[in-house]
C-alpha positions as CSV (number, residue, x, y, z in Angstrom):
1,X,-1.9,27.5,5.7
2,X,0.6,27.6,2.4
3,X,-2.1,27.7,-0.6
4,X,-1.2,25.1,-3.0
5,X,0.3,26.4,-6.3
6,X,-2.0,24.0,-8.3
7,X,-4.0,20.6,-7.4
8,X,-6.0,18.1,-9.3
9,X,-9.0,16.5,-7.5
10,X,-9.1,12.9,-8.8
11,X,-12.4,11.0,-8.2
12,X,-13.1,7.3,-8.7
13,X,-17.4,7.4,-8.5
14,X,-18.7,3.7,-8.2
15,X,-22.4,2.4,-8.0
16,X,-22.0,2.9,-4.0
17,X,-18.9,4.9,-3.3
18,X,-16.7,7.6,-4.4
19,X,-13.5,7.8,-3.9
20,X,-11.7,10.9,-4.1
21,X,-8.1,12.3,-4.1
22,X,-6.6,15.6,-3.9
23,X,-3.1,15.8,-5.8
24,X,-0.4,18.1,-6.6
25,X,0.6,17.1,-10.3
26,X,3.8,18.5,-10.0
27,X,5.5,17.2,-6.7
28,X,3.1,14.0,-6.4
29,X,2.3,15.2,-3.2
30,X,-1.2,13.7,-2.0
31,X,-3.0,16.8,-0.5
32,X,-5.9,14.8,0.9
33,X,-8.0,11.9,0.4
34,X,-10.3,9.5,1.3
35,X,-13.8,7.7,0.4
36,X,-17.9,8.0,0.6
37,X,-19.5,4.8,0.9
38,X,-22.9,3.4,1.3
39,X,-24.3,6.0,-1.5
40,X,-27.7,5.2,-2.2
41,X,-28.4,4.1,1.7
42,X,-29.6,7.6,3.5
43,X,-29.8,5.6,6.9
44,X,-28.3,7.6,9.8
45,X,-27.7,4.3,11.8
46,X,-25.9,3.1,8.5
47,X,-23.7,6.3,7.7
48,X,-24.7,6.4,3.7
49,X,-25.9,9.1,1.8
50,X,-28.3,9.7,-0.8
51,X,-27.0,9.8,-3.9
52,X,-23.9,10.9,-5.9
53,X,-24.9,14.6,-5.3
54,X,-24.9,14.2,-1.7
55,X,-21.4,12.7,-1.5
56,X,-19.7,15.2,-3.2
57,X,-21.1,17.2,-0.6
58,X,-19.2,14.6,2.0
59,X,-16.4,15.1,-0.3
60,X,-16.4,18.9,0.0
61,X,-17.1,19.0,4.0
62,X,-14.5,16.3,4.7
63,X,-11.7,18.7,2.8
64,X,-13.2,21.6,4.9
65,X,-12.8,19.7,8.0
66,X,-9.2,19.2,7.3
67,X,-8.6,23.0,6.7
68,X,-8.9,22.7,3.1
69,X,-11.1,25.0,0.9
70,X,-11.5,24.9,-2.5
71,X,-9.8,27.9,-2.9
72,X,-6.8,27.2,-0.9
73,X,-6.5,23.9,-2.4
74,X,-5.7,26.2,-5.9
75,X,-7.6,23.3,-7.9
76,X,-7.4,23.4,-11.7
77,X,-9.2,20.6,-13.0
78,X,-11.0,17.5,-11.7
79,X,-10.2,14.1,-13.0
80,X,-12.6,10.9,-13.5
81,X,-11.2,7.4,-13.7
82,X,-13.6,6.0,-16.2
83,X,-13.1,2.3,-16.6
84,X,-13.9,2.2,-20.2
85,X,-12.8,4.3,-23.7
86,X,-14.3,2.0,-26.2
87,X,-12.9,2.3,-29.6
88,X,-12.4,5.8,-29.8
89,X,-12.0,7.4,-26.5
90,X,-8.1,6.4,-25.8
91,X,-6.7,9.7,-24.8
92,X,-7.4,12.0,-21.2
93,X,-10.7,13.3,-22.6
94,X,-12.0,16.9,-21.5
95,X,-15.5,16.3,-20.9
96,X,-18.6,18.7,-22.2
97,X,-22.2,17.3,-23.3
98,X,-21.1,15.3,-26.5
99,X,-18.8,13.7,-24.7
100,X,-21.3,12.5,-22.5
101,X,-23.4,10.9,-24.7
102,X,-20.6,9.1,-26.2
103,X,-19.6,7.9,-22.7
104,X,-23.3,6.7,-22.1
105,X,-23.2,5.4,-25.2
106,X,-20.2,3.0,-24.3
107,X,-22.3,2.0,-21.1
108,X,-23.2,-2.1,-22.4
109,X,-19.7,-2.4,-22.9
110,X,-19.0,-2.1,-19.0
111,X,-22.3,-2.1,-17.8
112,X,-21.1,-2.5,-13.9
113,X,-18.5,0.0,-14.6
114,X,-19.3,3.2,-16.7
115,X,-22.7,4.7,-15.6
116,X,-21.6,5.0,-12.2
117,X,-18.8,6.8,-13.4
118,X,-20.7,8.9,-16.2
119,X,-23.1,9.7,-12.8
120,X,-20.4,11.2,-10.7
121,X,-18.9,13.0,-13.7
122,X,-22.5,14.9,-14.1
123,X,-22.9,15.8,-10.2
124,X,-19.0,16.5,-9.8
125,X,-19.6,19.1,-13.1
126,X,-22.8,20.6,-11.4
127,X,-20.8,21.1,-8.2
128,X,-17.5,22.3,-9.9
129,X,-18.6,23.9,-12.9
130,X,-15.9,26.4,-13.7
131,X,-13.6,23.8,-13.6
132,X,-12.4,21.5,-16.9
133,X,-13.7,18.1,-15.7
134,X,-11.2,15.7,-17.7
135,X,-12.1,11.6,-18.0
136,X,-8.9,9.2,-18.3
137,X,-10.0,5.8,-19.1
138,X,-8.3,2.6,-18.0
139,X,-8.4,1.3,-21.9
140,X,-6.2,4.2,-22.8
141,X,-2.6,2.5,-22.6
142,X,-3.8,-0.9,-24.5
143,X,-5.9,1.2,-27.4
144,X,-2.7,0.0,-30.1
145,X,-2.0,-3.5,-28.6
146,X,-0.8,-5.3,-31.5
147,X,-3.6,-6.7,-34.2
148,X,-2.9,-10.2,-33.3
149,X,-3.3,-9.5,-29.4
150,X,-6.5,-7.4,-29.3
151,X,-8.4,-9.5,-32.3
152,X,-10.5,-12.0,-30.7
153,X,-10.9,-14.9,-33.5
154,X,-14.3,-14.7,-33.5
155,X,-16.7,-14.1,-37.2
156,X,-14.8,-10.6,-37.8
157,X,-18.2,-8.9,-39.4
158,X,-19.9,-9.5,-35.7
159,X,-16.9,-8.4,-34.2
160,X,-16.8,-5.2,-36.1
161,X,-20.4,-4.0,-36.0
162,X,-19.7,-4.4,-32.2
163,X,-17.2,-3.3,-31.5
164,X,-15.7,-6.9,-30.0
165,X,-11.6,-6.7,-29.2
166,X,-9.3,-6.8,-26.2
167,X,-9.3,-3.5,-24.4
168,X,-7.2,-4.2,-21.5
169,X,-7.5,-2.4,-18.2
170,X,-5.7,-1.3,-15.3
171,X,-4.0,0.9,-18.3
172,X,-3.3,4.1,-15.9
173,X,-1.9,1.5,-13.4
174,X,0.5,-0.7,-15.9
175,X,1.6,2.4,-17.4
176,X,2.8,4.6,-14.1
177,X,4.4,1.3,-12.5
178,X,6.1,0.5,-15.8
179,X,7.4,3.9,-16.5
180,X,8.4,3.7,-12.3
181,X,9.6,0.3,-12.9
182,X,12.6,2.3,-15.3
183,X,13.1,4.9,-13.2
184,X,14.2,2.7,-10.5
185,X,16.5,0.6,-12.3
186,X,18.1,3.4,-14.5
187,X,17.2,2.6,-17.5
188,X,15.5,3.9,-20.4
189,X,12.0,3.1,-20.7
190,X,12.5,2.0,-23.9
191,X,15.2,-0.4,-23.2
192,X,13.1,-2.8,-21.4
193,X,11.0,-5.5,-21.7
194,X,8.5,-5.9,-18.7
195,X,6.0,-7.6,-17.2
196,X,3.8,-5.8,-15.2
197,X,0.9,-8.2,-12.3
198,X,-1.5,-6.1,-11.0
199,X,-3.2,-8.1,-8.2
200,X,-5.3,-6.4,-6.7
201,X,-9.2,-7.1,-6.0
202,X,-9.2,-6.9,-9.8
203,X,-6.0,-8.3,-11.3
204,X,-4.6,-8.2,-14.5
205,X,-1.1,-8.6,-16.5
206,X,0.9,-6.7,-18.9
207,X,3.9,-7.2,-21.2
208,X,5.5,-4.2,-22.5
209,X,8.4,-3.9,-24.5
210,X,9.9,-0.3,-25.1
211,X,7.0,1.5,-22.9
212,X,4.3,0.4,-25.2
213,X,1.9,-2.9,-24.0
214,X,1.7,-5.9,-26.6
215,X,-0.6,-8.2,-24.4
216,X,-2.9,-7.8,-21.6
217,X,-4.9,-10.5,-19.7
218,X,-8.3,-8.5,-19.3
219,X,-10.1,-8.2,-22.8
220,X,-13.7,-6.7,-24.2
221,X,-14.3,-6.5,-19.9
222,X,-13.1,-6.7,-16.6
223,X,-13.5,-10.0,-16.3
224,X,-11.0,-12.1,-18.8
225,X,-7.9,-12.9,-17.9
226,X,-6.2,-13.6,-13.6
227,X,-8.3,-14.9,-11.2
228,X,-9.7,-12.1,-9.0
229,X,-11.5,-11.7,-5.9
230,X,-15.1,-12.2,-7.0
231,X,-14.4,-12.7,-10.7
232,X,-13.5,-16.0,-12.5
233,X,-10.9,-14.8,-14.7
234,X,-10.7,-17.1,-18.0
235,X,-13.5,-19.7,-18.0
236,X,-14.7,-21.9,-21.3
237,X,-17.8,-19.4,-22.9
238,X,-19.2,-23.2,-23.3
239,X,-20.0,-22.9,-19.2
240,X,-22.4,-19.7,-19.9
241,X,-24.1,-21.7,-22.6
242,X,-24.3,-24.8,-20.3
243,X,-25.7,-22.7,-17.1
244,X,-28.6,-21.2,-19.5
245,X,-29.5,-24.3,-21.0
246,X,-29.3,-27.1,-18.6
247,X,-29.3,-25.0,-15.1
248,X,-31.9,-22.5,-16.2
249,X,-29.7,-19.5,-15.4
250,X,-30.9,-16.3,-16.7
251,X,-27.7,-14.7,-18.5
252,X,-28.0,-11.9,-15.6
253,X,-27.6,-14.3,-13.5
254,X,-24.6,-16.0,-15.3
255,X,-22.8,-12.6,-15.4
256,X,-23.8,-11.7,-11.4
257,X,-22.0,-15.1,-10.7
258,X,-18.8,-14.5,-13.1
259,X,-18.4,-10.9,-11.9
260,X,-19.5,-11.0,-7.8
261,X,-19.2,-14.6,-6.4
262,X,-16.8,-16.3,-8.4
263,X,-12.5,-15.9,-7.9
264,X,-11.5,-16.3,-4.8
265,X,-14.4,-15.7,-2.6
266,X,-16.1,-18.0,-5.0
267,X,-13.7,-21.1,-4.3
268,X,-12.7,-20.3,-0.8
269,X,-15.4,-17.9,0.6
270,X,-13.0,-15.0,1.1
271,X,-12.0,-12.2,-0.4
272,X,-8.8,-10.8,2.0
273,X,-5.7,-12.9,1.4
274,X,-4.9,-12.2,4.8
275,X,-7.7,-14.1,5.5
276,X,-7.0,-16.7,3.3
277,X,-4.0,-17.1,4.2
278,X,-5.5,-18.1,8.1
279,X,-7.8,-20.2,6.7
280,X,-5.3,-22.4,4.7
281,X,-2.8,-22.2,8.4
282,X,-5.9,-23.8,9.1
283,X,-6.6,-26.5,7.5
284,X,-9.6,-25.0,5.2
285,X,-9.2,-27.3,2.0
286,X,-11.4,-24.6,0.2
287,X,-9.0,-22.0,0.7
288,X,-6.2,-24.2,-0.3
289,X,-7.9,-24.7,-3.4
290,X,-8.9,-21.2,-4.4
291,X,-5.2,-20.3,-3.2
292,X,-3.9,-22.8,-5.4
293,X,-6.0,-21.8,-8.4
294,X,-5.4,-18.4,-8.4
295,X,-1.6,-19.2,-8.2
296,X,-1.6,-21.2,-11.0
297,X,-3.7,-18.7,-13.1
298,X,-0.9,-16.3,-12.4
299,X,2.0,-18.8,-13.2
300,X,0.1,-19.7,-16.6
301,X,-0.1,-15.9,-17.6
302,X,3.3,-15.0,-16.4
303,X,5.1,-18.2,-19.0
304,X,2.7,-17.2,-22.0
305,X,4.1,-13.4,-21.4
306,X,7.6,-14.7,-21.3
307,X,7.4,-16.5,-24.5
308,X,5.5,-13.6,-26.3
309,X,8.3,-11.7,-24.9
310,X,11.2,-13.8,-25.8
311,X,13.3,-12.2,-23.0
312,X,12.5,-10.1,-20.3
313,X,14.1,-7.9,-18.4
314,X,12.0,-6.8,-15.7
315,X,8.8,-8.3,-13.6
316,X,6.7,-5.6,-11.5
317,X,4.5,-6.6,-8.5
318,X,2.2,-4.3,-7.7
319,X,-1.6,-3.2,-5.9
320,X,-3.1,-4.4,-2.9
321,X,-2.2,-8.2,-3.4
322,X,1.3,-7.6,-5.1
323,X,2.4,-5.3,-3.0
324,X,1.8,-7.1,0.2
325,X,1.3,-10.7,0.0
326,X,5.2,-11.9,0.0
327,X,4.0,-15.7,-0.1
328,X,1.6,-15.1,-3.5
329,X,5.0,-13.3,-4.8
330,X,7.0,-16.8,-3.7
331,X,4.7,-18.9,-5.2
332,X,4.3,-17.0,-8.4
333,X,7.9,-17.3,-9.0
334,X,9.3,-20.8,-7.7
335,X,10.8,-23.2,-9.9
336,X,11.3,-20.4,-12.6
337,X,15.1,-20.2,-11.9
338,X,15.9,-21.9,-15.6
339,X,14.2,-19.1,-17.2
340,X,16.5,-16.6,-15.0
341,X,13.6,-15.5,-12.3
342,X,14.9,-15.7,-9.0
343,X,13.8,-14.1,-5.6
344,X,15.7,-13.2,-2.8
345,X,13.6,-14.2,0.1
346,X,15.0,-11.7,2.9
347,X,14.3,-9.2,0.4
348,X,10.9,-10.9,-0.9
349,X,9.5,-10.8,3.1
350,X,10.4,-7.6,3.9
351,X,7.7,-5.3,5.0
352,X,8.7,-2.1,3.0
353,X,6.1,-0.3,1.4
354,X,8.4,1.6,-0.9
355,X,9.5,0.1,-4.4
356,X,11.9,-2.6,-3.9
357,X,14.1,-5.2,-5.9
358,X,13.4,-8.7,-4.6
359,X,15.7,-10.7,-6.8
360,X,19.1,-11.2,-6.1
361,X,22.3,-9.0,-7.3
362,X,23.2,-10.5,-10.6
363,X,20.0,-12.4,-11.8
364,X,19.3,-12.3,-15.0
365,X,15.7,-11.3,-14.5
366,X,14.7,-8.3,-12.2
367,X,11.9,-8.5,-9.8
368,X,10.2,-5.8,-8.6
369,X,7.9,-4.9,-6.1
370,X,6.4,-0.8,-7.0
371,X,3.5,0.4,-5.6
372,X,0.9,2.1,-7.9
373,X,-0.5,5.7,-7.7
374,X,-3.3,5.5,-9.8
375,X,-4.6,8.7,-8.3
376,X,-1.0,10.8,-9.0
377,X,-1.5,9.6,-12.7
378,X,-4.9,10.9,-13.7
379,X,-3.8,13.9,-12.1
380,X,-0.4,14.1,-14.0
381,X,-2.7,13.4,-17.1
382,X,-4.8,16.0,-16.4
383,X,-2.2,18.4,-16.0
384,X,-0.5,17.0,-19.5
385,X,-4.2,18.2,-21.0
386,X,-3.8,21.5,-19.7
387,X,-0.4,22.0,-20.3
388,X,-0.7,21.2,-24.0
389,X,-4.4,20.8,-24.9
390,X,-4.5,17.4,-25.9
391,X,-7.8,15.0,-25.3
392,X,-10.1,13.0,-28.3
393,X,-13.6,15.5,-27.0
């Protein structure tokens, strides 16, 4: 076996799961990957493990048993997707104890999101600890969104003691598929005026002018913005007020609903466009309905971006949703032809998985279908913190 000139392991450590990525910074080569699920449930019959500790050891057999050790893989660092920054942490972060505390300090402001994350960050440094363990937060690319787009006009002493604004997420995501989004078409990065959809489970939007974001759909949390899978996206705060008062819903419970059953398995009872997508074939009116919803969501977002663009010159699909569901790309985009958004429907339903124009030769507005590599940009971060020492710990 060739040993690998350098490699960053990337992990993604949830409340159940780790996910987990071996890369090569410098060729964006994908060494080896894969995930550890069902942390927490030790059941032989249910194939989980104990805790955090014991999936890195999954982690570290599974490389093994595809003829990878740690020393051939020529690792240099290990990079943790951490959802949220919080005001201060907005660069790739090299992590020691302090930062620590300030990551567990951020924890209320993703609660569902961050202690998971701090948790694999503590077992992954146990297990690797000669190695710099660098955090790169999804807030990063939105931490100098425009006053006017991350204020939120609420009483601005409350929002200050708290630290209340529009974080954005998905940063490491808009970012590489915008920068990829350039590279495809030619042109200088900060030429262009983009929107960016990433519709995934989680979905959000972007409009960047010049490489740098000025509005995002997501805001203080996950959960503003496009509807998702099990989130609701937008919804009047008057509804969580409502709920407590009249339905006698605990605010736990309000915030379970908004984050896990709500979206689209929450209007049509699924979660898999594919299966959506039957359902409606169907007949299901639910499905129709979340389908329907979530479209016009979409719509909504993409004509506020356009008009706090002015003009654009680029629209990006991309993730699970954006990438593959050609109808949800369709429907996004119909009727939009007097504002120079076209799509080429051969091009729109073919099954590539590489990036792709889907708009026609000559329209004014390009459309774009690139997948993301999250994974090849936390690793490319990390290797930028090596290479020149930069990170806020």
């Amino acid at each position: 076996m060739n040993t690998m000139s350098r490699s960053v392991l990337v992990l993604n450590s949830g409340s159940s799961s780790v996910k987990y990525a071996v890369m090569d910074p410098d060729s964006g080569v994908l060494v080896a990957d894969g995930i550890v699920e069902r942390i927490g449930d030790p059941r032989p019959d249910a194939g989980g493990v104990a805790d955090h500790a014991a999936a890195m050891e999954v982690v570290f057999d599974a490389l093994a048993s595809d003829g990878h050790t740690l020393e051939d893989l020529g690792l240099v660092a290990v990079g943790h997707r951490v959802v949220h920054g919080g005001p201060d942490l907005h660069r790739p972060t090299i992590v020691d104890d302090d930062t620590l505390v300030r990551l567990k300090e951020l924890a209320p402001l993703a609660p569902l999101h961050n202690p998971p994350a701090i948790l694999g960050i503590e077992v992954a440094r146990k297990a690797l600890p000669d190695l710099p363990h660098i955090a790169v937060f999804d807030t990063a690319f939105f931490h100098d969104l425009p006053a006017a787009a991350a204020t939120y006009a609420i009483d601005a002493e409350v929002a200050e003691s708290w630290s209340v604004r529009r974080y954005g997420f998905h940063g490491t995501s808009h970012q590489y598929v915008s920068e990829q989004a350039a590279a495809f078409l030619g042109a200088p990065l900060e030429s262009l005026s983009q929107i960016v959809l990433h519709l995934g489970n989680g979905a959000s939007a972007s409009a960047i002018v010049g490489g740098r974001p000025v509005e995002t759909s997501m805001g203080l949390t996950p959960m503003e913005g496009l509807v998702m899978g099990t989130r609701s996206g937008d919804v009047d705060p008057g509804v969580i007020f409502y709920l407590w008062r009249t339905a006698g819903m605990s605010v736990e419970d309000i915030e379970t609903m908004l984050n896990k059953s709500s979206g689209v398995r929450g209007l049509g009872g699924e979660i898999d466009f594919r299966e959506l997508h039957r359902e409606i074939e169907s007949g299901d009116s639910a499905a129709q309905l979340a389908y329907d919803v979530y479209i016009h969501r979409l719509r909504k977002y993409i004509g506020a971006y356009l008009a706090v663009l002015g003009s654009v010159d680029v629209i990006t699909f991309t993730a699970g949703v954006g990438e593959n569901d050609a109808a949800v790309r369709r429907d996004a985009l119909s009727g939009l032809t007097a504002f120079g958004i076209e799509l080429d429907e051969h091009l729109n339903e073919s099954p590539a998985r590489t990036a792709r124009r889907i708009s026609p030769d000559g329209a004014p507005i390009t459309v774009l279908v690139v997948p993301t590599d999250e994974e090849l940009a936390i690793a490319r971060a990390c290797a930028r913190v090596l290479a020149a020492g930069l990170g806020d710990g």
